[in-house]
C-alpha positions in Angstrom: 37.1 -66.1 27.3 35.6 -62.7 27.6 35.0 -61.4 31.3 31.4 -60.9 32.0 30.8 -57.1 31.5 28.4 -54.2 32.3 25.6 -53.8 29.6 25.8 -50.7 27.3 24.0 -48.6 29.7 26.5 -48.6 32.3 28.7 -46.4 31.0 32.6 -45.7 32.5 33.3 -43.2 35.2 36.0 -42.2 33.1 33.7 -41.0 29.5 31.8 -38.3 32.1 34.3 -35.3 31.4 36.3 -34.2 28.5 39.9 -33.0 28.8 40.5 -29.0 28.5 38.7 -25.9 29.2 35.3 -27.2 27.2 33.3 -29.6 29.6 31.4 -32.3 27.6 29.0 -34.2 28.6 29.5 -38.6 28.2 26.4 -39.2 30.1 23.2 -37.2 30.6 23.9 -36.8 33.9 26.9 -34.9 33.2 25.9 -32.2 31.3 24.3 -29.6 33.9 27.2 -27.7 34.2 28.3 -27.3 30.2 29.8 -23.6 29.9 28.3 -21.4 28.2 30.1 -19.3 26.1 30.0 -15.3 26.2 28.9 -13.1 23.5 27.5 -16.2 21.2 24.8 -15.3 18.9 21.8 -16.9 17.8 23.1 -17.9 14.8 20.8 -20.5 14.3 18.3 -20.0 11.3 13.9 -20.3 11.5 13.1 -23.2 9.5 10.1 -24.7 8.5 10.9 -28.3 8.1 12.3 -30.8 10.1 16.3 -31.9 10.0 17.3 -29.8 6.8 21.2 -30.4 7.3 22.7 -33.5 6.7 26.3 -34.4 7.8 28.2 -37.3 5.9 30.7 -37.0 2.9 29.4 -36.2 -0.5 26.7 -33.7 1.2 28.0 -31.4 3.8 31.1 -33.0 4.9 32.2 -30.5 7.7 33.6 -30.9 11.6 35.8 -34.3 11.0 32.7 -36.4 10.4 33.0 -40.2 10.5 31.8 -41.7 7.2 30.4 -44.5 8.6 27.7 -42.6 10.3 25.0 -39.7 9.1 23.9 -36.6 10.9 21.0 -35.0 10.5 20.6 -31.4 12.0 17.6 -29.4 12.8 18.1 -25.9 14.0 16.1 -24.3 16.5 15.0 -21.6 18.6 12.6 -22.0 22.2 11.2 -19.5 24.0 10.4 -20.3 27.9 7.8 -23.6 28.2 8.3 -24.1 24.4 9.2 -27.6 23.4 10.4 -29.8 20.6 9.0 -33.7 20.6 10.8 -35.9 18.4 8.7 -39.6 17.3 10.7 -41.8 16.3 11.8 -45.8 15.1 14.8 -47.2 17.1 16.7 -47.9 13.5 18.4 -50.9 12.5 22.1 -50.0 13.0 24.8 -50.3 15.2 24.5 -47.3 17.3 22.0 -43.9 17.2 20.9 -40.7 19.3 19.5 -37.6 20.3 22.1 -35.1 21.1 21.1 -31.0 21.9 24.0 -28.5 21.3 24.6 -25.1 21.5 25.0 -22.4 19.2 28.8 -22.9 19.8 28.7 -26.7 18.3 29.1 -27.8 22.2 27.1 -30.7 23.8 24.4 -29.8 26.2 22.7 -33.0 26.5 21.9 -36.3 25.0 20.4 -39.9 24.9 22.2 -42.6 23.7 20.1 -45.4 22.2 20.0 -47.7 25.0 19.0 -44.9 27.3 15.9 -43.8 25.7 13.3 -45.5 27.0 10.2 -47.1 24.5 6.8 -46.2 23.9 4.3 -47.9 25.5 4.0 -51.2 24.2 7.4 -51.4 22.5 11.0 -52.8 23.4 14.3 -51.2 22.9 16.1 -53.6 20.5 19.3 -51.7 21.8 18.7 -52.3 25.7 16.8 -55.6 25.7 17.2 -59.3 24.1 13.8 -60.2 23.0 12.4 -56.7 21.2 11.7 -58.5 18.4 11.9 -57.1 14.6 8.4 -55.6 14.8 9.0 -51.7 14.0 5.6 -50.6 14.6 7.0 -52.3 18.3 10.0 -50.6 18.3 8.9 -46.5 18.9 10.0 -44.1 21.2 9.8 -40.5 22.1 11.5 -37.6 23.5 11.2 -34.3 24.5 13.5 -31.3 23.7 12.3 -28.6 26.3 13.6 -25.2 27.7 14.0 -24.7 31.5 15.3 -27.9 32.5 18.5 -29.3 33.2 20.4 -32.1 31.2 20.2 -35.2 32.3 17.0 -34.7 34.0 15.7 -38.4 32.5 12.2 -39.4 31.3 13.3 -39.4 27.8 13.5 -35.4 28.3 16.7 -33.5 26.4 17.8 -30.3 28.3 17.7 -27.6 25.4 19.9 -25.2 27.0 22.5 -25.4 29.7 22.0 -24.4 33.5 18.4 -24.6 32.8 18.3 -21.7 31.0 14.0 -20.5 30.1 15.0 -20.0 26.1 17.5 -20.7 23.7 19.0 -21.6 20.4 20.5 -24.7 19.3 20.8 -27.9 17.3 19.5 -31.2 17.5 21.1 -33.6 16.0 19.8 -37.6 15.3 23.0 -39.5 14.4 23.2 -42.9 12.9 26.4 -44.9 13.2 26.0 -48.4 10.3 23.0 -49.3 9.3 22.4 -53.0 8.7 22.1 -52.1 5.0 24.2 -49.2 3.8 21.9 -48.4 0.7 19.9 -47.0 3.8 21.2 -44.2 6.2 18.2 -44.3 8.4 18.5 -47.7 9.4 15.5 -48.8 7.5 12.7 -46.3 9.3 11.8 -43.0 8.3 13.4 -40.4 10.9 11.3 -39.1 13.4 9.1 -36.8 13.4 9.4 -33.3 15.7 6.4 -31.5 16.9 6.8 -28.0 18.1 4.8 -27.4 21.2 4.4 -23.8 22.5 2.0 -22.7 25.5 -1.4 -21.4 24.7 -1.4 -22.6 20.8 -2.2 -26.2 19.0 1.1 -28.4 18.3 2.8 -27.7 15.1 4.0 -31.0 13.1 7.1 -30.5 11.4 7.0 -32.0 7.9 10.7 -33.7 7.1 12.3 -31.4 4.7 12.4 -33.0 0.6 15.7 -35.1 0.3 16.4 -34.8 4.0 18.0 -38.4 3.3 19.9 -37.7 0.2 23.2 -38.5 -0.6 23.9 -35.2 -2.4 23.6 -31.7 -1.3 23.9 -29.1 0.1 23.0 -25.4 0.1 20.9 -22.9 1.6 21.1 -20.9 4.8 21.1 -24.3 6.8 24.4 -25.0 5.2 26.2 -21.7 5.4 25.0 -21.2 9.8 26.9 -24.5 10.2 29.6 -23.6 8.5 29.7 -20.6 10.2 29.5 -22.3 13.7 32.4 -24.3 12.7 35.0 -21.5 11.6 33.7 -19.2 14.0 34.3 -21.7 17.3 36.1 -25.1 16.4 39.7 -24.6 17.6 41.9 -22.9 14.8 44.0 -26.6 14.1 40.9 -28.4 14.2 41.4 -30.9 16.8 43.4 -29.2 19.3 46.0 -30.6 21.6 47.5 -33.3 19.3 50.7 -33.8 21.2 54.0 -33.2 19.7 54.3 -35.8 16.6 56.8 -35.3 14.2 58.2 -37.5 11.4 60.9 -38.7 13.2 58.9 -39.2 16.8 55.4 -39.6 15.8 52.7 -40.3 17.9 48.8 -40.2 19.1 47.7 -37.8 21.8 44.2 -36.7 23.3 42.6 -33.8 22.1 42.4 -30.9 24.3 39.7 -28.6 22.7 36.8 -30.4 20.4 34.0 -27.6 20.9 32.6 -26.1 17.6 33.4 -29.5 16.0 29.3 -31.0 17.6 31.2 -34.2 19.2 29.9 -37.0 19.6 29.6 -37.2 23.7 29.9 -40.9 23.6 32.8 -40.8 21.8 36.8 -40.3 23.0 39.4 -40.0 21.0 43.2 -39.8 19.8 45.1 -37.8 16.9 47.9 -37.0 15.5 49.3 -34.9 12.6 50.2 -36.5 9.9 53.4 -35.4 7.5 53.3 -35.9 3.7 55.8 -36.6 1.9 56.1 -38.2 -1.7 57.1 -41.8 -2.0 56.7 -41.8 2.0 54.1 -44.1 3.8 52.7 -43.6 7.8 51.9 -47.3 9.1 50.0 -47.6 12.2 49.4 -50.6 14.2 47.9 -51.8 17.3 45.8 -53.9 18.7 41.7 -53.7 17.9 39.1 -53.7 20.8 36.5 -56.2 20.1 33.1 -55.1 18.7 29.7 -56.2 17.8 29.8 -56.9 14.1 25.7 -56.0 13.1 26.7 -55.8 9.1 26.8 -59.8 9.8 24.4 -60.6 12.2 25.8 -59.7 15.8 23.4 -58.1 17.9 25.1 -54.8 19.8 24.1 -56.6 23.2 26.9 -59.0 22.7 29.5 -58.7 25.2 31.9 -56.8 23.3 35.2 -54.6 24.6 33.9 -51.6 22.9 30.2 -50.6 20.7 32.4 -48.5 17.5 35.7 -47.8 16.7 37.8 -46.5 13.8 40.7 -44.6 12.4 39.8 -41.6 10.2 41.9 -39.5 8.0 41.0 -35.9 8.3 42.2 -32.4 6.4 43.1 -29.6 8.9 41.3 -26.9 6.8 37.6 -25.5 7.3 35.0 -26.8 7.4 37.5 -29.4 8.6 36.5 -32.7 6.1 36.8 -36.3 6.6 39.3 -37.8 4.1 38.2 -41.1 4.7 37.9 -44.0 7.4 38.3 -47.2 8.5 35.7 -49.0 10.7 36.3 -52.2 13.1 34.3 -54.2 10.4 36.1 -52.7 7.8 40.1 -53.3 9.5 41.6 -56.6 8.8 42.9 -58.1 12.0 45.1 -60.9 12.6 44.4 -64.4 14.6 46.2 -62.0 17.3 43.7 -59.2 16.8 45.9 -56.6 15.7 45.3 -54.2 13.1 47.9 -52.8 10.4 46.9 -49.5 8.5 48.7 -48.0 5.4 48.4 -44.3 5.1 48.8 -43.5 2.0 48.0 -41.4 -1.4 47.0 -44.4 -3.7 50.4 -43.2 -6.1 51.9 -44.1 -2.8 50.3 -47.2 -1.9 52.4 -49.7 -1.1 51.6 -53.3 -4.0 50.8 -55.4 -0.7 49.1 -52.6 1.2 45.6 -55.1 1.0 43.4 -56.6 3.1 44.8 -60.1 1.6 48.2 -59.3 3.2 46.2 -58.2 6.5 47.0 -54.3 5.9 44.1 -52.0 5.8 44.9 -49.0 3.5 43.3 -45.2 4.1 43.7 -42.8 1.3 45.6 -40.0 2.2 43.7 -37.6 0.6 44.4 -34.2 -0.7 48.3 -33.6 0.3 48.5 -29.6 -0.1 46.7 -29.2 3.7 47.9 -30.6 6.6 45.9 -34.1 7.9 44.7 -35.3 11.3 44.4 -39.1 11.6 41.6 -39.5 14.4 41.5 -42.8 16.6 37.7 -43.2 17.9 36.9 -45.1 21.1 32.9 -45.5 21.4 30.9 -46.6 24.5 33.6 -48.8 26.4 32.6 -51.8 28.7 32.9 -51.5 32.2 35.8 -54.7 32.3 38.0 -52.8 28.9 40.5 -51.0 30.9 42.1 -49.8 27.7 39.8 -47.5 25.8 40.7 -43.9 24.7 38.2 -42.9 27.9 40.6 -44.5 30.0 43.6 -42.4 29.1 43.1 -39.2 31.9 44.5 -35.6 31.6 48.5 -35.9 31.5 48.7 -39.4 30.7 50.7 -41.1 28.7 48.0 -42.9 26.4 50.8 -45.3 25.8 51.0 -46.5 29.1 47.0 -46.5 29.5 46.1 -48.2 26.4 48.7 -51.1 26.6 48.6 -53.2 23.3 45.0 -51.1 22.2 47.5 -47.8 22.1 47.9 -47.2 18.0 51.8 -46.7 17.2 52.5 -44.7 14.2 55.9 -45.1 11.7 56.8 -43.7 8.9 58.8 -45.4 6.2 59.2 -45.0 2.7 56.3 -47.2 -0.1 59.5 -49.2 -1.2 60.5 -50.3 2.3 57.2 -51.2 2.7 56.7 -53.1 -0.4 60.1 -55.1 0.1 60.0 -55.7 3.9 56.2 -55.3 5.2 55.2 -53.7 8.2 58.0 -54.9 10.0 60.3 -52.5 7.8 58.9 -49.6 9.2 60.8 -48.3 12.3 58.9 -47.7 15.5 55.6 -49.7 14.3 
């Protein structure tokens, strides 16, 4: 039987700094002192309409996103007292929120779902049991404002770091699997921002045409994030993956994620991964537990973690997913633990399938190097074995216990005659 746990809104001592010279913030609170960087530009672009960039494969797949999830990205640009309110419908999904960055891709501030605080009226289905399925019951709101500091609470996002009076930035709304997956937006329309500046009327924002496409994109949106990617993510991506090699492979904690707009509840592990033909990388371990919405759990079950997966990545800008793996998409034994086939699908292994309890994750395009990425999301206070528990100069190995993911490599006809178990190391 599970221990009796924290809810979601306690979050760990442990997620409120990020390894390296790049401070991120893993709670509100802990975002006041975020660097900012020298000689950054304001890079980001005047629009008109609201959330004209949207992150997820097939559209503007850039900064190792998880395909599982949609981001939507609205640039902007506040002057001192000026303000952005976002309206909005907690969504049917596992997980959304409201995260400010700077023109550097680098957290300033956020508010996870359970943290933002309802209308008037309405219930936060991610904080509280009895919300109810009434949208029109479900509404919040939050402010994006200049000349405050992050984590400053009352539903209020910091827009620039130490409280700066003006800015430029992104705000991003990110939604993690929706109950349906015909329907990134978790079944309500995104909200709506209102631009507020001193001395004039509000200015409604109308949502930009096909801000919730699948296909896309282009436009000067587009090319500033792509230039706040190559211009500030680390030059390998994900920086800081330890030492793996094909003979000694191995997961390791990032040292440098800024530029890449990371998800501040988030932690995570990586490794390089080798190609070779006919050769196979086989990771196992065991799976924190999770609240499974696509059948009905609620995310306020006591769970070990809210999200986690294993996503295959290429090391080249604008740094692309691959493709992933999610908890409810990993095949687990009665034991809980997960086997993965990395593979190109030439390569894959006859009884790499779910109905021999292997998960396979295309490999992907083999002429670039890859970066396998291990997320951690939201740990509960009693899991002692998350990715946020793994501290500078660790060994995750010894942190993680049986959660740690080993990596092997072996050849596809070793696996195919001898299973997992053929594979050295795994």
């Amino acid at each position: 039987m599970q221990r009796a746990r924290a809810p979601w809104r306690t979050l760990k001592a442990s997620a409120l700094a990020w390894l390296g010279a790049l401070t991120v913030l893993a709670a509100p609170s802990a975002a006041a002192d975020a660097p900012v960087r020298s000689g950054t530009s304001a890079a980001a672009p005047e629009v008109s309409c609201a959330w004209p960039a949207v992150v997820r494969p097939g559209r503007l797949n850039i900064a190792f996103p998880e395909t599982n999830a949609t981001y939507w990205m609205t640039p902007y640009r506040l002057g001192r007292g000026e303000s952005i309110v976002a309206e909005g419908t907690y969504p049917s999904a596992r997980f959304t929120s409201l995260t400010a960055y700077d023109a550097t891709g680098s957290p300033v501030d956020s508010l996870a779902d359970h943290q933002i605080a309802p209308d008037p009226g309405s219930r936060n289905p991610f904080a509280v049991a009895d919300a109810g399925t009434n949208p029109a019951q479900h509404r919040y709101r939050v402010t994006l404002k200049t000349g405050v500091a992050a984590g400053s609470g009352g539903n209020t996002l910091a827009a620039t770091a130490r409280s700066a009076g003006s800015g430029t930035g992104w705000l991003v709304l990110r939604i993690y699997v929706p109950d349906k997956d015909s329907d990134p937006t978790g079944g309500v329309p995104l909200p709506t921002l209102t631009r507020q500046r001193q001395g004039s009327s509000a200015g409604a924002m109308a949502t930009c045409p096909r801000a919730d496409a699948a296909k896309g994109p282009a436009g000067p949106v587009a090319t500033a994030l792509r230039d706040v990617v190559k211009k500030y993510a680390p030059a390998g991506g994900f920086e800081g993956c330890g030492t793996s090699t094909a003979s000694a492979p191995g997961f390791a904690l990032p040292n440098k994620v800024g530029g890449l707009f990371p998800n501040p509840y988030n932690k995570y592990l990586c490794t390089e991964l080798k190609h070779a033909s006919g050769r196979v990388a086989v990771i196992r371990g065991k799976a924190p537990t999770f609240p499974d919405t696509t059948n009905g759990q609620s995310v306020l079950t006591a769970t070990q973690v809210r999200y986690w997966s294993l996503c295959q990545n290429q090391v080249q800008l604008p740094y692309p997913v691959s493709s992933c793996a999610a908890d409810f998409q990993t095949a687990r034994d009665r034991d809980g633990r997960y086997t993965y086939v990395v593979s190109t699908a030439q390569d894959r292994p006859a009884n790499a399938t779910t109905k021999d309890g292997v998960t396979w994750i295309d490999w992907g395009p083999t002429d670039v190097t890859s970066v396998l990425i291990l997320r951690n999301m939201l740990p509960a206070q009693d899991f002692t074995h998350a990715v946020q528990d793994v501290r500078k100069g660790d060994d995750p190995a010894k942190a993680m216990g049986d959660y740690y993911p080993t990596i092997a490599y072996c050849t596809k006809d070793a696996f195919a005659k001898g299973g997992p178990d053929a594979c050295s190391g795994g």
